[in-house]
VOKOL-363920 format. One line per field, with one value per residue: x, y, z of N, C-alpha, C in turn. Coordinates in steps of 0.1 Angstrom, whole numbers. Layout:
BEGIN
nxx: c(X|...)
nyy: c(Y|...)
nzz: c(Z|...)
caxx: c(X|...)
cayy: c(Y|...)
cazz: c(Z|...)
cxx: c(X|...)
cyy: c(Y|...)
czz: c(Z|...)
This chain:
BEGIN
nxx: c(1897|1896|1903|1885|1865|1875|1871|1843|1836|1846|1850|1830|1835|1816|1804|1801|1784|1763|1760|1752|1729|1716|1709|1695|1673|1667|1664|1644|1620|1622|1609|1587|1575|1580|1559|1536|1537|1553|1559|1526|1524|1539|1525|1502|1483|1480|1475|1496|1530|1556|1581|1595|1609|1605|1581|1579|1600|1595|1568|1578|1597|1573|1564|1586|1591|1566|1563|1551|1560|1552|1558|1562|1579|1598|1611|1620|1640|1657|1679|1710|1733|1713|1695|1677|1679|1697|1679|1658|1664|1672|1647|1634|1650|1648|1622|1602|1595|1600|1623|1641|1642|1656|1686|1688|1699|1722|1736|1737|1758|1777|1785|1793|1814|1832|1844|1851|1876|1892|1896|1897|1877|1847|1828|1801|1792|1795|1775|1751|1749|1738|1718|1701|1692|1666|1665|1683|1667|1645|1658|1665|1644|1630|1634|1657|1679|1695|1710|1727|1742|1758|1767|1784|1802|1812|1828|1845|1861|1876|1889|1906|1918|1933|1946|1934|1928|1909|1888|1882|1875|1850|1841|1836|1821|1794|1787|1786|1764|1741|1736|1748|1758|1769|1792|1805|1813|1829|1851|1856|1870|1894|1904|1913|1929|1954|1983|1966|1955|1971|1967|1964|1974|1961|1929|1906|1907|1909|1875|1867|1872|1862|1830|1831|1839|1818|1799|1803|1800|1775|1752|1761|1762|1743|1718|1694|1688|1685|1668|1645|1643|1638|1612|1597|1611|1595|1578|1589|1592|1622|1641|1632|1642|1672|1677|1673|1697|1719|1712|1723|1748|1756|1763|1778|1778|1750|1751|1762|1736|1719|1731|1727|1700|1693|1707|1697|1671|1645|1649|1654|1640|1609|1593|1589|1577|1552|1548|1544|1521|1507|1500|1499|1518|1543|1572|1580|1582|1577|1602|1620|1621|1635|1658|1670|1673|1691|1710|1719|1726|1749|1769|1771|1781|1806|1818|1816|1841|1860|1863|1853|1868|1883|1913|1906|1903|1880|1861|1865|1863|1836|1825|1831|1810|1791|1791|1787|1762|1745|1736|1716|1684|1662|1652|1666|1673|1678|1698|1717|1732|1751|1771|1762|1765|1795|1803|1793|1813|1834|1827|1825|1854|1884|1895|1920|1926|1912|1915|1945|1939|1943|1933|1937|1960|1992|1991|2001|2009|2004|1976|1967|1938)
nyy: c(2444|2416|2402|2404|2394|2369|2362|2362|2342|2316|2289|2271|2245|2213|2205|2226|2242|2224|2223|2252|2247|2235|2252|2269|2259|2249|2277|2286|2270|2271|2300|2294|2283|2299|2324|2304|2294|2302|2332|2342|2327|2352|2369|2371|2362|2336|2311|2295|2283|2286|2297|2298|2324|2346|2359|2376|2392|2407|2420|2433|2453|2466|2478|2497|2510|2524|2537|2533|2533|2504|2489|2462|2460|2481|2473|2441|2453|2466|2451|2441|2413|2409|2392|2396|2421|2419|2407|2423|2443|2446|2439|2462|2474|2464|2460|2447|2414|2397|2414|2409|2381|2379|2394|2372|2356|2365|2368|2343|2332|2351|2338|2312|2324|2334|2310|2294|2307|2302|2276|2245|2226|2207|2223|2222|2199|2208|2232|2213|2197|2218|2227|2207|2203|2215|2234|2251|2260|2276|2296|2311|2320|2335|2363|2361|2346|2321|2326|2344|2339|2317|2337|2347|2328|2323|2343|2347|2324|2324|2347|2343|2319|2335|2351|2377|2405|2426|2415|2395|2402|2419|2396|2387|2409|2404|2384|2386|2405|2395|2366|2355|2338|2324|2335|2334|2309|2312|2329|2313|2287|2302|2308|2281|2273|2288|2300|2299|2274|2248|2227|2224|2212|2184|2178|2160|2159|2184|2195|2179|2186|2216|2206|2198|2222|2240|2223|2229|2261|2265|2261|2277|2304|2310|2300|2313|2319|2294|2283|2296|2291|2269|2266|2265|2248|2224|2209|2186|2162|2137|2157|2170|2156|2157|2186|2186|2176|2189|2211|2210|2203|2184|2184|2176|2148|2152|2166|2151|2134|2157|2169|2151|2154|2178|2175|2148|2144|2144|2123|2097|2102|2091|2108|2132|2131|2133|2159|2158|2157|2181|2198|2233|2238|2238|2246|2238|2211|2193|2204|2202|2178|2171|2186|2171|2146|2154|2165|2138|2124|2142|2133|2108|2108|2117|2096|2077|2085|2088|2112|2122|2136|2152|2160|2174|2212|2222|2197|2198|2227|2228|2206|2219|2242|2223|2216|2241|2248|2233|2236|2255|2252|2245|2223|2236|2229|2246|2267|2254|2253|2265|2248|2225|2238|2239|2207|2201|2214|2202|2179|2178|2185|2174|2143|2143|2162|2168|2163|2173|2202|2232|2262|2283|2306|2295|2271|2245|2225|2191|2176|2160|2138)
nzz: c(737|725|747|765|747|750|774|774|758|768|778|803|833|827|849|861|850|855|885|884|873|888|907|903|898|924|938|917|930|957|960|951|973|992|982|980|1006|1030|1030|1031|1060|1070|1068|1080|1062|1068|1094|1092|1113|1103|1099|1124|1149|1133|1129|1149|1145|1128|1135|1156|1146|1125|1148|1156|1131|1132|1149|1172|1204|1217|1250|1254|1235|1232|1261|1250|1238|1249|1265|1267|1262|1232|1210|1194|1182|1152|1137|1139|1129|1102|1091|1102|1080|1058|1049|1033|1026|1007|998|1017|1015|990|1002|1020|1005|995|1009|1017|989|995|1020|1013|992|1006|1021|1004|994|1015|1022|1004|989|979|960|952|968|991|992|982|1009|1024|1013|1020|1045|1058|1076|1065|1037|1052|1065|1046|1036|1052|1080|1105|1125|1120|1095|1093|1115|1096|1079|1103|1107|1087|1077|1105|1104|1080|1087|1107|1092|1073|1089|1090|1111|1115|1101|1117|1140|1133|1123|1151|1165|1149|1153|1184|1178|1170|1180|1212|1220|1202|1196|1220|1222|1198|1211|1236|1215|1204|1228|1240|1224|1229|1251|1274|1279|1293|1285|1255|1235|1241|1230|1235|1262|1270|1262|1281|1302|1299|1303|1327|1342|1336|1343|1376|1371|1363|1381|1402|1392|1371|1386|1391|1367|1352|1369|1361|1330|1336|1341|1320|1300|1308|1299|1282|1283|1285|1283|1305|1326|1324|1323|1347|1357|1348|1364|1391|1393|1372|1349|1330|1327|1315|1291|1269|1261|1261|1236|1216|1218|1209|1181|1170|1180|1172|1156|1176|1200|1210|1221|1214|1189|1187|1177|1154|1148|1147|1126|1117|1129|1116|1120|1142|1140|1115|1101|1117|1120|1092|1096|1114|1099|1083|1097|1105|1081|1073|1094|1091|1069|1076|1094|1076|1060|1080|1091|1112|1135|1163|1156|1139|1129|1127|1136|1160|1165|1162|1185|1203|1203|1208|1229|1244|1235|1243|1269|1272|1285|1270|1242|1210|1180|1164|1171|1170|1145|1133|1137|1124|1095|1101|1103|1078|1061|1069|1057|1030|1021|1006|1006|1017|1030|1054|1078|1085|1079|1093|1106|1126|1132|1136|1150|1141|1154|1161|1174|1202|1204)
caxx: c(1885|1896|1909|1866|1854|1876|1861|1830|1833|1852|1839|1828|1835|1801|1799|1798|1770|1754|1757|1742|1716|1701|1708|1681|1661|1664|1657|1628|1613|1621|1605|1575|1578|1578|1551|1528|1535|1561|1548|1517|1521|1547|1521|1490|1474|1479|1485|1508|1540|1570|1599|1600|1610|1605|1567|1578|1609|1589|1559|1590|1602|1566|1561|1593|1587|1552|1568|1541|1561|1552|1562|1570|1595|1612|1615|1624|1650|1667|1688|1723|1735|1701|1698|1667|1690|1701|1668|1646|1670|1666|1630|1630|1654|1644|1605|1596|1596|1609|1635|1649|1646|1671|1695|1695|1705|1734|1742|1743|1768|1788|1795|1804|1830|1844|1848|1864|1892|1903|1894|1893|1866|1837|1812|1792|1789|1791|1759|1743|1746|1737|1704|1691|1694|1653|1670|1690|1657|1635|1663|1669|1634|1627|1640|1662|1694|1701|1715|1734|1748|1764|1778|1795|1810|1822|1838|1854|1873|1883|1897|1914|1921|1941|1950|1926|1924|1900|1874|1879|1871|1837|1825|1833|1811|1784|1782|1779|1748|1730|1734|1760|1756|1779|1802|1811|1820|1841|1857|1865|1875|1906|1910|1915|1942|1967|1992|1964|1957|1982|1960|1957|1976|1951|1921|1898|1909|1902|1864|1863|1875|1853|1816|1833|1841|1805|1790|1806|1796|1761|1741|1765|1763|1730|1708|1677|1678|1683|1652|1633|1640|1632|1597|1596|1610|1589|1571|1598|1598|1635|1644|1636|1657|1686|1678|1675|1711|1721|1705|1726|1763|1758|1760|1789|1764|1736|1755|1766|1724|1713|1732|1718|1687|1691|1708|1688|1657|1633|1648|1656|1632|1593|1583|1590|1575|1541|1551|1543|1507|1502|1507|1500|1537|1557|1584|1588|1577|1590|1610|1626|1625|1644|1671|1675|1675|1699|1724|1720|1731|1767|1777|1772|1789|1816|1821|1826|1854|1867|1868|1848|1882|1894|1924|1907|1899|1863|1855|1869|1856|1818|1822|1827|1801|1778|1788|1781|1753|1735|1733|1697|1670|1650|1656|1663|1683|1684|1708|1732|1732|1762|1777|1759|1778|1811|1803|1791|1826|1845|1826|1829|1865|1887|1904|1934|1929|1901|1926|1955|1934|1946|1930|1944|1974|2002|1980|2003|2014|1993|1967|1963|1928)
cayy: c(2438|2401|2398|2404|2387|2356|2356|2356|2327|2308|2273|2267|2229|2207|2201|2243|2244|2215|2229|2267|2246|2226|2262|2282|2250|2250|2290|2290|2257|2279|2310|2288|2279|2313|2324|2300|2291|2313|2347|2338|2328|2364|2384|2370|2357|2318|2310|2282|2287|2278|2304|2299|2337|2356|2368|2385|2404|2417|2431|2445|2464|2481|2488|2508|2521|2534|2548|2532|2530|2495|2489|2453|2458|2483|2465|2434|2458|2475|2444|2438|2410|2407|2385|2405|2432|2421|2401|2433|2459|2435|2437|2471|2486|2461|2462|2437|2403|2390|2417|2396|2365|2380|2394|2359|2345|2372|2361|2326|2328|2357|2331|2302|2325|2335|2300|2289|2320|2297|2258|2240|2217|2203|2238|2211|2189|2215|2233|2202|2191|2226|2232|2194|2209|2221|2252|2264|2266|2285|2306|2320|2326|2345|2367|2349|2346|2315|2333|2354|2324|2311|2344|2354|2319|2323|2352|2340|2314|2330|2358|2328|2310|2343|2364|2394|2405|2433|2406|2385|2414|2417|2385|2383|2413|2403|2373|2394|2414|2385|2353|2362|2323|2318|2345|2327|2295|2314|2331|2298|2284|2311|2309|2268|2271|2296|2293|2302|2260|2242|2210|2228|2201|2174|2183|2151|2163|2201|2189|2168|2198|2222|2202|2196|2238|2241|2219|2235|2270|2268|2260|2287|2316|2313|2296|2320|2318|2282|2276|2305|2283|2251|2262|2265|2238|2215|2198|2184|2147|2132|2170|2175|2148|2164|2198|2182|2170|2203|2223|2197|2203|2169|2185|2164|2135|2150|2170|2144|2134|2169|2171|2138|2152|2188|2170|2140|2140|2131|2106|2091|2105|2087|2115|2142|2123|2133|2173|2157|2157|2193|2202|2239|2243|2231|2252|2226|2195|2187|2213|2198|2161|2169|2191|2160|2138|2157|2162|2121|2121|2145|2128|2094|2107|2116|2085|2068|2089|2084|2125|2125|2136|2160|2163|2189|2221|2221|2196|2205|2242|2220|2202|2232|2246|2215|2215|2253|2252|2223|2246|2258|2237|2242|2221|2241|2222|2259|2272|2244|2254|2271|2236|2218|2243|2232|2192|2201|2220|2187|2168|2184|2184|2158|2131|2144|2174|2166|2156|2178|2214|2239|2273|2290|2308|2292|2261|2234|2214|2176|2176|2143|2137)
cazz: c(732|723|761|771|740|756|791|771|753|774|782|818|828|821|866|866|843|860|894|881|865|903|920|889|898|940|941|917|939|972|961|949|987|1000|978|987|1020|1040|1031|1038|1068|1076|1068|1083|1056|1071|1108|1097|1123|1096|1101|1140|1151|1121|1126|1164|1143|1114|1145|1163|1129|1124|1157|1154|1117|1134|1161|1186|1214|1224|1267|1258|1225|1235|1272|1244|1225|1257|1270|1261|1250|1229|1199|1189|1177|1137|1126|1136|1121|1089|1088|1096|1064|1042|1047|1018|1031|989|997|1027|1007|983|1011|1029|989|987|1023|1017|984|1003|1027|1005|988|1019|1028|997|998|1026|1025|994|993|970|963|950|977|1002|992|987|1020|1032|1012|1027|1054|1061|1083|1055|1030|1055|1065|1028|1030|1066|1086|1109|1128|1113|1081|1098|1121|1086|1077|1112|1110|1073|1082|1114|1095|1068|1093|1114|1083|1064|1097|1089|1125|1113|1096|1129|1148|1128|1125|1170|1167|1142|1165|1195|1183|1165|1188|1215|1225|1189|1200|1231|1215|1191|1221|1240|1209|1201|1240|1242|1216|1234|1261|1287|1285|1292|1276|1242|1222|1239|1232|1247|1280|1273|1261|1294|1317|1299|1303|1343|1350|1333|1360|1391|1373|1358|1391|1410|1386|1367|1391|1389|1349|1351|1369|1354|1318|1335|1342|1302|1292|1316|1295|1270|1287|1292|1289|1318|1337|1315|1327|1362|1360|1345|1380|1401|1395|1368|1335|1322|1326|1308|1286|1255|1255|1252|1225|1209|1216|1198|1167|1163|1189|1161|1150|1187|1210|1203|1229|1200|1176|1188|1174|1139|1147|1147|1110|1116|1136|1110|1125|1151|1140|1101|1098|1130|1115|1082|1100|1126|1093|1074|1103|1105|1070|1072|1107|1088|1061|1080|1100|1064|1054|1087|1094|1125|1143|1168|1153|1127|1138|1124|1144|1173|1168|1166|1194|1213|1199|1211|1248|1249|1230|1247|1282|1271|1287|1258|1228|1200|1169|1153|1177|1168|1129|1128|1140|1110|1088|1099|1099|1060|1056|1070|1048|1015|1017|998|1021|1024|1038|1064|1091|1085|1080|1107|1103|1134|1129|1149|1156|1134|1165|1158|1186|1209|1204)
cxx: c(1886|1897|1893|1863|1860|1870|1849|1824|1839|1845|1839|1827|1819|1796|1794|1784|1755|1752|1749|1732|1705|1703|1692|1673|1652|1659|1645|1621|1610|1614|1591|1572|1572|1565|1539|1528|1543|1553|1534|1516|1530|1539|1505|1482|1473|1481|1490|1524|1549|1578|1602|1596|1606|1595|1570|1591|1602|1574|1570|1593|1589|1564|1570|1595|1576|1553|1552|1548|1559|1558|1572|1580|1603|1623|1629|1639|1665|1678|1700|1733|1718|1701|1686|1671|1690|1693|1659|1649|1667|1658|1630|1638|1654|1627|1599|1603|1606|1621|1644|1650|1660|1681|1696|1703|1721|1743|1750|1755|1779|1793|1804|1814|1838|1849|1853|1870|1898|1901|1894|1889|1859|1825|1799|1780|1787|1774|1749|1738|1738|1721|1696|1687|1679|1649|1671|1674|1650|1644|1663|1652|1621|1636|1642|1678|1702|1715|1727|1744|1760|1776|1789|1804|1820|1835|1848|1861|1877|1889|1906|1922|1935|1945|1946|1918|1909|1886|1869|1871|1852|1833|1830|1820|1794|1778|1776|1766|1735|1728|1744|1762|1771|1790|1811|1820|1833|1854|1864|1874|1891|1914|1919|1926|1956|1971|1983|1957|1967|1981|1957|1960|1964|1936|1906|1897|1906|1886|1858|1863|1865|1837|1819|1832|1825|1796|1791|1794|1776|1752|1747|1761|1749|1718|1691|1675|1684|1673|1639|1630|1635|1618|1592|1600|1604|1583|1576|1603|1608|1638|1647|1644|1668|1690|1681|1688|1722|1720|1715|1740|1767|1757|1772|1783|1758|1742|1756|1749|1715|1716|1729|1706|1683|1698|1702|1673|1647|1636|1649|1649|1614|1588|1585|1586|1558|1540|1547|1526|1500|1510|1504|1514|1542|1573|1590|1581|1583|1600|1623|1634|1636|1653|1675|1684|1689|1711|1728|1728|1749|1771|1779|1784|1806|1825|1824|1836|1864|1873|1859|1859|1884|1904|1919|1901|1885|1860|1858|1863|1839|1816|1821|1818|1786|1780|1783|1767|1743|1734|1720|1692|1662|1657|1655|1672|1684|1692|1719|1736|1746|1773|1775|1763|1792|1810|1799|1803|1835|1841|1828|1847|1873|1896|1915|1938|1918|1908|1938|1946|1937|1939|1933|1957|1989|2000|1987|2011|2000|1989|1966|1945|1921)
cyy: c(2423|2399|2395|2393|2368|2348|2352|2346|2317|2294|2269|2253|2222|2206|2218|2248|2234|2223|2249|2261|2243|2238|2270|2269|2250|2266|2295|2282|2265|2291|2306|2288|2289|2319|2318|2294|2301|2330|2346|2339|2342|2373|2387|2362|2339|2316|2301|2288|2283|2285|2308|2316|2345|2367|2377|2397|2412|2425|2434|2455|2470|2484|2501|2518|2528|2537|2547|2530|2517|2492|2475|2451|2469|2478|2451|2441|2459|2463|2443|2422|2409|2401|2391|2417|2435|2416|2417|2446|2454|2440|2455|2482|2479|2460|2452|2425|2389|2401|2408|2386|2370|2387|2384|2353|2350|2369|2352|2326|2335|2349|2318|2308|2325|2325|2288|2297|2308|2280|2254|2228|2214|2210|2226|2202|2197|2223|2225|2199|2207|2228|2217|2194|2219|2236|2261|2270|2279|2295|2316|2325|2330|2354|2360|2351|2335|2318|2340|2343|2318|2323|2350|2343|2319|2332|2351|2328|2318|2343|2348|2321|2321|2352|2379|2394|2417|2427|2398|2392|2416|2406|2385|2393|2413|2389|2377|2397|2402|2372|2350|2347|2317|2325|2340|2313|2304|2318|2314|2290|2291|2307|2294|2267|2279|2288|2291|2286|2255|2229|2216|2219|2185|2175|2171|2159|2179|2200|2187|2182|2211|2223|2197|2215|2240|2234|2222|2252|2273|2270|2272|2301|2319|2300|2299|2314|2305|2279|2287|2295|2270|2251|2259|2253|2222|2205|2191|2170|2142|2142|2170|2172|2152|2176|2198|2184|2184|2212|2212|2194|2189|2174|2179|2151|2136|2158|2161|2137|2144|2174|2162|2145|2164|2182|2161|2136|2140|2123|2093|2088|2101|2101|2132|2141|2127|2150|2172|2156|2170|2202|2219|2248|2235|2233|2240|2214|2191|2187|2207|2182|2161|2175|2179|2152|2144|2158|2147|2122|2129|2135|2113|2097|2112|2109|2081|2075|2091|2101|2129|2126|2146|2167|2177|2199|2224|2212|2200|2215|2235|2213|2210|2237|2236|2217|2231|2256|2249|2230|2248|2248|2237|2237|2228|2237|2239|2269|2265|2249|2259|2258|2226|2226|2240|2216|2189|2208|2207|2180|2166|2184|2175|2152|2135|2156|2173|2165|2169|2199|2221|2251|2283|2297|2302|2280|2254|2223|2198|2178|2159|2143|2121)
czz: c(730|737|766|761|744|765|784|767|759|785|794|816|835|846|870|868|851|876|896|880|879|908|919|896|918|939|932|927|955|969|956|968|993|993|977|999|1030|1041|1039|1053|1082|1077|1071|1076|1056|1088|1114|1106|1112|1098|1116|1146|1147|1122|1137|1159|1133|1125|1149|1151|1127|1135|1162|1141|1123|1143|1173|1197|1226|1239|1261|1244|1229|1252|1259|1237|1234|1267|1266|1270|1243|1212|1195|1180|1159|1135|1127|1129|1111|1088|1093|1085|1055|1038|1038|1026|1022|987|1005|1019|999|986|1013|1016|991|997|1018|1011|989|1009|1024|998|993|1022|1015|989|1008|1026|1005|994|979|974|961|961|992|1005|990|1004|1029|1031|1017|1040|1053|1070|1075|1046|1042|1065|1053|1023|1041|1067|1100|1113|1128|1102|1084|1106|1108|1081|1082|1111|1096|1076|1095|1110|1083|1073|1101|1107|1077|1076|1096|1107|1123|1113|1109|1135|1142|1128|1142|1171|1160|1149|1179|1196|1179|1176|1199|1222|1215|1191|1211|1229|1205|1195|1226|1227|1207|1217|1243|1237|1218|1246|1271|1292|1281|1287|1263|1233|1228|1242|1239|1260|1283|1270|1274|1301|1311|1301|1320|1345|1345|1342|1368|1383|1370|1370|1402|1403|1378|1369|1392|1373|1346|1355|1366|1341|1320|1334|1323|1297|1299|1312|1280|1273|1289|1292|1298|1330|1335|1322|1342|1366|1358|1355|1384|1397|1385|1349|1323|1318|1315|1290|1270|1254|1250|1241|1215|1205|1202|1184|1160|1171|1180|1159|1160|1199|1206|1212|1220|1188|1175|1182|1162|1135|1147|1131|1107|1121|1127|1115|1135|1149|1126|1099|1105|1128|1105|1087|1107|1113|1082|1080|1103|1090|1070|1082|1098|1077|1065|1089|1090|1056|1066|1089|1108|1137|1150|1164|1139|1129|1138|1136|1156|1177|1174|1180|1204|1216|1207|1228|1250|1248|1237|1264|1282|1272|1278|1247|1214|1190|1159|1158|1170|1151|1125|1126|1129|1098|1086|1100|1079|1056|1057|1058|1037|1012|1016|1013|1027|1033|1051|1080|1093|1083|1088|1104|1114|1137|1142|1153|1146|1141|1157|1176|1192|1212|1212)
């Protein structure tokens, strides 16, 4: 009985209390959010666009709760790999739209504990940077493979980080069924780091040689659904010289501006600047600005601590992450999210570890970056 009545009384230090206090303040503010604006527009009653995806998985989920047989969802369902998969199963066993909100919540801190079990960092500073982040809010309060993006990655480093080959094994497959784009990257990543490159300790030159074998293969191997997506992303202005260069054996070229474009193309591009005039798509046009502006904010902040390095496996894992990612002709800065996860893990952690971090078991050679 004294042992409980200790925990009980036991004095949390004044930054604990302060950091419980802005969380009670951000998740009432976001469920003010969701309650007049998100909901709304999930459930018809607005036909503002703000959670991107969301409204096409919650009609997939009743049209399989009401057992109508739909031609084009189950066409939509029956593909493999299919990132359609975990947001519609979502939406159909949790049904309540304010249930999902408080799954993405239980998400979110699941994956900050997972991910300090293995890093020690500033919780503080990490969720900060995460909720400024205009993705994170209207993930925590959609349905969305965003959310899920955070948690396969928590879990894949914190199975990498502690050698739980089981948990690895789950988050490769929670990546698989949700975004099998993030799955691949995790793949190449584990793969980069074994004997089967013989450039694993310098990683520049494995970067370089993997945005060159990506130009020989892309225009050889998925030629149809390269120019099936180009007719789509056609009208996306320098895009499309990018995507050009991309068809054309030149994707090392275009490669380091498409990914400019998906991390900061609001704040770079005037010809995306014109998306801010259509205030009923917030999904792609604010929403779009403050993710640009908030990635601008870690990258800076990680240029002035002088952790924008190769040498730490975060980034490394990210950069990987960017050359694979940036393959889709369509700009989408919410694919990359998993990547603005790990540049807010670098950042958050104290000086001395930012450089020296290895999470790969075996992986404590110093890399030539």
């Amino acid at each position: 009985m004294t042992n409980l009545l200790n925990i009980v009384i036991k004095p949390f230090p004044i930054r604990s209390w302060v950091f419980a206090g802005i969380m009670v303040l951000y998740i009432s503010v976001s469920l003010c959010i969701f309650y007049q604006w998100v909901g709304p527009s999930l459930d018809g009653r607005s036909d503002q666009h703000i959670a991107a995806d969301s409204l096409t998985y919650l009609d997939f989920a009743d049209s399989l709760r009401e057992h109508r047989a739909d031609p084009f969802v189950i066409a939509a369902l029956s593909s493999f790999p299919n990132t359609l998969w975990i947001p519609v199963l979502i939406a159909l066993a949790l049904k309540s739209t304010f249930i999902i909100v408080v799954a993405n919540y239980v998400i979110f801190f699941v994956s900050v504990a997972l991910l300090k079990k293995s890093y020690s960092f500033s919780t503080g500073t990490f969720v900060a940077f995460l909720l400024l982040n205009a993705t994170t809010t209207i993930s925590l309060l959609s349905v969305n493979k965003e959310i899920i993006d955070l948690l396969a990655v928590s879990l894949f480093l914190f199975a990498s980080r502690e050698g739980k080959r089981g948990i690895l094994l789950l988050a490769l497959s929670l990546a698989l069924l949700n975004r099998f784009e993030v799955f691949v990257v995790m793949v190449v990543f584990l793969l980069v780091q074994t004997k089967l490159n013989p450039w694993r300790n310098r990683r520049t030159l494995t970067l370089v040689l993997l945005a060159i074998v990506l130009s020989v293969m892309l225009p050889l191997s998925l030629s149809s659904v390269l120019a099936s997506r180009f007719e789509e992303a056609s009208s996306g202005g320098v895009i499309v010289l990018l995507d050009s260069l991309e068809m054309h054996f030149l994707y090392g070229v275009a490669v380091v501006p498409k990914i400019a474009e998906n991390l900061f193309g609001m704040l770079i591009n005037p010809f995306a600047w014109k998306a801010l005039d259509n205030s009923s798509d917030l999904a792609n046009s604010y929403i779009l600005l403050f993710n640009n502006l908030a990635t601008a904010v870690v990258v800076l902040t990680l240029i002035k601590k002088h952790a924008l390095s190769l040498r730490s496996d975060l980034i490394y894992f990210a950069m990987i992450g960017c050359i694979l990612m940036a393959i889709s002709l369509v700009i989408q800065p919410r694919y990359f999210y998993f990547v603005y996860v790990l540049l807010c893990l670098q950042a958050a952690q104290p000086g001395a570890q930012l450089i020296s971090d290895r999470f790969v078991s075996g992986s404590h050679e110093t890399a030539n970056a």
